[in-house]
C-alpha angles and dihedrals in degrees: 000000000000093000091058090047091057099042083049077060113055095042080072097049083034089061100038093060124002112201094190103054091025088244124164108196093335103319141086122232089259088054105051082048096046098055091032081061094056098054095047089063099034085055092040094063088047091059093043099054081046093057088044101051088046097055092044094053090051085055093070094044127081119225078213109053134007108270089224120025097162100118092034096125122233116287117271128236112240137185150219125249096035105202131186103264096011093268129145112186129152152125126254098215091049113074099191085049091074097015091109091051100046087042084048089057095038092055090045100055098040087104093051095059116110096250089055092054093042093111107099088190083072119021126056133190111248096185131266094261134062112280128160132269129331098231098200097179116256133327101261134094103262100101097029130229123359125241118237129205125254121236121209121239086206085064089076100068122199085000095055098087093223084112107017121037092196091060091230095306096106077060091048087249105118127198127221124191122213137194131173102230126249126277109172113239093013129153121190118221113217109219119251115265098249086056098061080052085115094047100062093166091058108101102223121229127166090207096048124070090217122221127197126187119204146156109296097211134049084250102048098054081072095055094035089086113182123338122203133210133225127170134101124330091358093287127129105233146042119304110232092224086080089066152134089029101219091208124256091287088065095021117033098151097047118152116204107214118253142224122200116205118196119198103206109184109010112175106272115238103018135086113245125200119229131198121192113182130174115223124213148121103264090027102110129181128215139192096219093048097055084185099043111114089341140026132196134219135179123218128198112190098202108212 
């Protein structure tokens, strides 16, 4: 019994390391090199194929624009101040009440102030009504970088905070700022006008993609009260000389053009549901993108 126990020992030692063949686990030195180097060069080929491929396939892709969009979704509507829940509610005797929405737009528009859009190198004037298209040439590195166009603060109106630095929260008449967000090399079209025939309060432009913001529900229409408008040349959209937007690496001061809404006279003490929605031709809505093409809010004005 002990003998066999020992033979069954020394097989393994035996097969680990023959002394006699000069084996190591089976093979002699010739032979380890032989299939290491085998798989040196069979992995190296892999990894080679894999590079290649790679490079090839960069080759056909710009740094500057994705090579297919076709199936990039419409932009979405967005608004400041962006709060957690989509929820405004304050009080406009109480300061504290509205101090993180009227910080959340400040900080926003910091880059749309005069002293931010001072480099000419950069900035251009486009003009303070609704034109077409910016053509900037095509998306690639062989004129730099684009210029973009500046957009007034003062355009904003009332929401603007050149003449009131609550942005109308402290009157109960609270702003909300809205952009429509970045595609790159994407051009709104505005709807035609006798499609806008349902929407009478809507100012037609061939050169604007309107926006409206109204009450969601039946019930909330009645509490809505007035909304104001505030964007470039009067009109309640986004002005088509901000687009196509080139990226950041073309583009990296590039300002979206805004549009302020002003709620005057909300019922007080009751949350009201609003719906803010972009119309155009290729603007397109979705249930499962709650943001994509409109957003809602609701908005509670505490006596």
């Amino acid at each position: 019994m002990a003998r066999g126990k020992a033979k069954e020992e020394g097989g393994w030692k035996k097969f680990i390391w023959n002394s006699e063949k000069k084996e190591f686990l089976g093979r002699t030195g010739g032979s380890w090199f032989k299939i290491l180097l085998f798989y040196v060069i069979f992995y190296g080929c892999l990894a080679g194929i894999f590079i290649g491929t790679i490079q090839v396939m960069l080759l056909t892709i710009s740094e500057f624009k994705p090579t297919y969009q076709d199936r990039v979704a419409p932009p979405g509507l967005t608004q400041v101040p962006q709060i957690q829940k989509t929820e405004i509610s304050f009080q406009p005797s109480n300061p504290k009440s509205y101090e993180a929405y009227v910080r959340n737009i400040v900080r926003f528009l910091e880059k749309y102030k005069d002293l931010a859009q001072k480099d000419e190198m950069i900035f251009e004037n486009c003009g303070s009504v609704p034109s077409e298209y910016k053509d900037r040439g095509g998306y690639d590195s062989d004129t730099g970088e684009r210029k973009v166009c500046k957009f007034k603060l003062e355009w904003l109106g009332n929401c603007s905070g050149l003449n009131d630095d609550s942005f109308g929260y402290k009157d109960g008449k609270p702003c909300v700022i809205i952009k429509l967000n970045r595609v790159l090399g994407f051009k709104p079209k505005p709807p035609k006008n006798e499609t806008l025939e349902g929407l009478p309060l809507l100012k037609y432009n061939p050169y604007v993609l309107p926006v409206q913001c109204a009450g969601k529900r039946d019930e909330d229409k009645e509490k809505i009260g007035t909304v104001e408008y505030y964007g470039l040349g009067g009109y309640p959209g986004f002005p088509l000389q901000y687009y196509p937007y080139y990226g950041k690496l073309l583009q990296p001061k590039y300002l979206q053009p805004l549009l302020a809404v002003q709620f005057t006279n909300l019922t007080l003490d009751t949350e009201v549901r609003v719906e803010c929605k972009a119309y155009g031709e290729n603007i397109g809505y979705s249930e499962k993108d709650r943001f994509q093409g409109r957003f809602d809010v609701k908005i509670e004005v505490k006596s």
